[in-house]
C-alpha positions, -999 to +999 in steps of 0.1 A: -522-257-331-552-248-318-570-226-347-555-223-383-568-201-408-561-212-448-567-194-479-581-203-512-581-183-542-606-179-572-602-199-602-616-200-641-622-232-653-628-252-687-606-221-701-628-225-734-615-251-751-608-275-719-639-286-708-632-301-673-600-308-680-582-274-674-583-246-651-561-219-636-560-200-603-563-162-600-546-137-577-560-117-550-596-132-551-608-161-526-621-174-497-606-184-458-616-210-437-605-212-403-605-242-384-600-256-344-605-291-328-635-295-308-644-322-280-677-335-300-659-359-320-676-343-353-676-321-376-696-286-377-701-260-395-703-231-365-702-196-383-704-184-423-701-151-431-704-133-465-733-156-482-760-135-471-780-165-453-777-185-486-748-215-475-766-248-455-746-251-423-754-290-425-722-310-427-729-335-454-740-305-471-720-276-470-685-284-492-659-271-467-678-303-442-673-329-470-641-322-477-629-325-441-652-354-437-635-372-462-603-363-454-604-374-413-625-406-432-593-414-444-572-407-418-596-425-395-596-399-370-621-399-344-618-365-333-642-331-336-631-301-362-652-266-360-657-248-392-653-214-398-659-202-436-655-166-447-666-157-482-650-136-502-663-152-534-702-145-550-720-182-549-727-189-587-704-170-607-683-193-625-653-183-603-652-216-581-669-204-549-671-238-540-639-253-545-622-222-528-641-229-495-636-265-500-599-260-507-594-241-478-607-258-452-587-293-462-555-270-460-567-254-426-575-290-413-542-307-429-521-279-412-542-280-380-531-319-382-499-316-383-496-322-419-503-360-428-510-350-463-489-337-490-508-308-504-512-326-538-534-356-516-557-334-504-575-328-540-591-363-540-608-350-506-618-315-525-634-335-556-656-349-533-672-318-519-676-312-559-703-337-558-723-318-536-719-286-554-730-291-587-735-332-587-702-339-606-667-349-593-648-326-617-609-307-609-609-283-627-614-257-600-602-272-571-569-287-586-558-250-595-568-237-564-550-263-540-518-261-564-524-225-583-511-221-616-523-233-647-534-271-646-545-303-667-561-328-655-552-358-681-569-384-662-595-389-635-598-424-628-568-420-620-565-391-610-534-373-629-531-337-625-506-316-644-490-282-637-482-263-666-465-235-678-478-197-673-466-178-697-451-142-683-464-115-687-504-134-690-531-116-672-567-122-668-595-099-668-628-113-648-659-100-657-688-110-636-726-098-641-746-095-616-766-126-627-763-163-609-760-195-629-760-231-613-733-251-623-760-279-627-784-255-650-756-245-665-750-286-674-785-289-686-779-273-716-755-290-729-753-316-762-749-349-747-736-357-782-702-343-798-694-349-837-665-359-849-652-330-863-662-306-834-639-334-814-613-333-837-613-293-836-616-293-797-588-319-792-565-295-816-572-264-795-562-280-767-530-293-776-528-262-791-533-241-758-511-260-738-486-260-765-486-222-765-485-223-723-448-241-731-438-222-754-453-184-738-466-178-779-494-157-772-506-159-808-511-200-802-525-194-773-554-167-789-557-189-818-566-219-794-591-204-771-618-219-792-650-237-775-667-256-803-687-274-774-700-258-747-698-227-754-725-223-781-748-240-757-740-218-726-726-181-740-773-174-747-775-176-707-752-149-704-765-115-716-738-094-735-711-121-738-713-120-774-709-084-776-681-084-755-660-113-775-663-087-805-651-055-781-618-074-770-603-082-802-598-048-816-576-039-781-551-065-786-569-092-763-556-128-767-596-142-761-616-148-740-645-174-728-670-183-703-657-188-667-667-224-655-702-227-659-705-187-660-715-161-659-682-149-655-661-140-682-624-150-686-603-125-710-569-133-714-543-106-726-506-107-733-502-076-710-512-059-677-523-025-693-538-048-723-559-065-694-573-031-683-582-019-710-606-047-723-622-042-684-632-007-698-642-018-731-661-047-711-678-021-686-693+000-719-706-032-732-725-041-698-737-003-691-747-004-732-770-033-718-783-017-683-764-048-661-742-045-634-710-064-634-679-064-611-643-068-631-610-081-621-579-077-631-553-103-621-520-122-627-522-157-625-506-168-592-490-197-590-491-198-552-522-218-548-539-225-511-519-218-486-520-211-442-522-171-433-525-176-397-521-201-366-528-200-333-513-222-307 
């Protein structure tokens, strides 16, 4: 091949209870990344589009150039690769901007390869380019979007990611304000110390969540999306999130939380029309407050990353 475009989709992370450790991949949202060998023996970054200037074009920089660095590091290939990235995500909104672009370009380079990896390889590679988003080597975001679906990750050192079970009929409703947090602000605020019993409380929703993944009970799965941790910290850097936890309930909403490190907002529902509706009530809340927001209503695709076009 000589060019080979890839796909990445958007993806919600921590999923309230599961701080780094859970995440799941959304439908229709996302960004591509095409790439083609060059005769430079490196890699660059040659054109980015939909950032509005804001993305660095340096290599050791930019995530889609770690991630392939990494990933020809290990193959201990000597040739060039040029980068193409095409956003269709906003940079700081909790959706996993980052992890999409890096995602993409390892499954555009893999392809473009001729496949060394299997696609489940490619996500130690994608952690990588983690670092340089938000200083921290977490899955969350980039194991859903390489695999789609809900995931766990059990394990990091090592590495032991987990599909799970999405429950039919699910649906997510994104809510995204026009506001930008940095994952690493977004970090700053949190307690570097955890009681016991807001531990022992976490650890239940979790098990609890995942346990109501299995068996598709949606009211497990409401009564489990419950952030003792993070959230209290990082829901007063979002303006109107409170108000719209209250709004959701009354329309049959199974929760919702913050998306990542925000300042998205994740709102499950056991039901398209369900899903919808708690956009509208959402949108009130926002224009009540005089912000801007875009919304999102998706399945939960279990498709993951995956090639849209090559060229030979």
């Amino acid at each position: 091949m000589k060019k080979v475009t890839a796909f990445a989709p958007a993806t919600v992370a921590n999923v309230s209870c599961g701080f780094d450790i859970l995440g799941f991949a959304v439908d229709g949202l996302g960004d591509k990344v095409s790439v083609s060998l060059n005769d430079s023996n490196e890699v660059k970054v040659t054109l980015i589009e939909g950032d509005h200037g804001k993305l660095p074009y340096a290599v050791d920089k930019n995530t889609c150039g770690v991630a392939v660095q990494a990933m020809l590091h290990a193959l201990q290939y000597k040739g060039g690769v040029d980068i193409e990235l095409y956003k269709g995500l906003p940079l700081g909104s909790g959706m996993g901007s980052s992890a999409a672009s890096a995602v993409a370009a390892l499954v555009a380079t893999n392809r473009l390869l001729g496949n060394p990896f299997e696609k489940a390889a490619l996500l130690p590679f994608a952690i990588e380019s983690e670092r340089v988003a938000c200083g921290a080597g977490h899955a969350d975001n980039v194991s859903p979007a390489l695999l789609g679906g809900f995931v766990l990750i059990r394990e990091y050192h090592p590495l032991d990611v987990i599909p799970l079970n999405v429950p039919r009929g699910l649906y997510c409703t994104l809510v995204h304000p026009h506001l930008v947090l940095n994952t690493a602000d977004s970090r700053s605020v949190l307690k570097q110390h955890v009681s016991l019993k807001d531990a022992t409380t976490q650890s239940g929703n979790i098990a609890g969540l995942v346990a109501g993944l299995y068996q598709e009970n949606m009211s497990l799965i409401s009564r489990s999306l419950n952030d003792v941790i993070a959230e209290p910290s990082r829901s007063i850097l979002i303006p109107g999130y409170d108000e719209v936890k209250e709004a959701i309930k009354m329309a049959g909403a199974l929760g919702c939380g913050i998306s990542g490190s925000g300042p998205t907002i994740f709102i499950l529902s056991p039901s398209e029309e369900i899903a919808w509706e708690v956009s509208r009530i959402s949108q009130a809340v926002f224009e009540k407050i005089g912000l801007d927001i875009d919304l999102y209503v998706s399945a939960i695709t279990t498709r993951g990353a995956y090639v849209v076009e090559e060229k030979k």
